[in-house]
N, C-alpha and C positions, 0 to 999 in steps of 0.2 A: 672102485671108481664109479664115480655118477652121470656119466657120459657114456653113449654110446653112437656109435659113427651109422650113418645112414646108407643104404643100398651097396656104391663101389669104394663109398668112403673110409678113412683109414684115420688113426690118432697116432703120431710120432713123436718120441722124446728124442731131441736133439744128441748126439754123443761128441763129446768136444773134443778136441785132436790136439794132437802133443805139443809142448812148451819150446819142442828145438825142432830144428830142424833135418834133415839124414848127417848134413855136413856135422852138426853141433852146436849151428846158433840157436840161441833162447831168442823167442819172438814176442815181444812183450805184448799184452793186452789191447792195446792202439791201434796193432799192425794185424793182429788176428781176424779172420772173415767166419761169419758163423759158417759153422760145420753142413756141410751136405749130406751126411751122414748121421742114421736114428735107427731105435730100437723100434720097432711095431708093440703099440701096448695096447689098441683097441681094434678091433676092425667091425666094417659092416657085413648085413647076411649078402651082399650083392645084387646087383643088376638085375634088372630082367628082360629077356628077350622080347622078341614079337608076340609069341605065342602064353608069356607070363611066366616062363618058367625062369627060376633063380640061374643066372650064370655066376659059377663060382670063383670067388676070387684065388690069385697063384699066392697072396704075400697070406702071413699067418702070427699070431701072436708070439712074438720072441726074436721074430726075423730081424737080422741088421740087415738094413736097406740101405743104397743111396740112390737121391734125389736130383733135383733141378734145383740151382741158386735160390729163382726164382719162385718154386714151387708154395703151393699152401696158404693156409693163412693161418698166423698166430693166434693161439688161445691157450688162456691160464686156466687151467682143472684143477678142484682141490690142490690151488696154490704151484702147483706146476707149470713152469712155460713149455707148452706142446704144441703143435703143429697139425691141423687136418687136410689131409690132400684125399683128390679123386687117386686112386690104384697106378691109371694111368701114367701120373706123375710119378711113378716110382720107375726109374730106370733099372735097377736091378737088385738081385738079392747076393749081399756079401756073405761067400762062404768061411 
């Protein structure tokens, strides 16, 4: 990859979520909202304190995360649609 994310920044591939529903409805394409949830494929070295030193980030290359609706801003990588957000933007790490 030819991209690398800056200080708390982080690079996410979208993971798309299922065709039905728990009940069993199939939810066509129309109706679907992009997914809030991605795989971690880049990250930055992080932040720095007052003092300069690296504060380390918690997310790591492979993690599934979910996010904010809202979060990020799109960007295509070597032809992929991905997403860079600050760390912060990441609400949690899916076990």
């Amino acid at each position: 990859m030819a991209f690398t994310p800056l200080h708390d920044r982080v690079l996410v591939e979208r993971v798309e979520s299922d065709d039905k529903t728990a009940g069993g409805l199939i939810i066509p394409e129309s109706a679907k909202e992009k997914p809030a949830e991605g795989l971690i494929v880049a990250v930055g070295a992080g932040a720095r304190d007052e003092d300069g030193e690296r504060i380390a980030l918690d997310v790591s290359v492979g993690d599934k995360v979910l996010f904010g609706k809202w979060s990020g801003t799109e960007v295509t990588v070597d032809g992929k649609e991905l997403m860079i957000m600050k760390e912060s933007d990441i609400m949690g790490i899916i076990a």
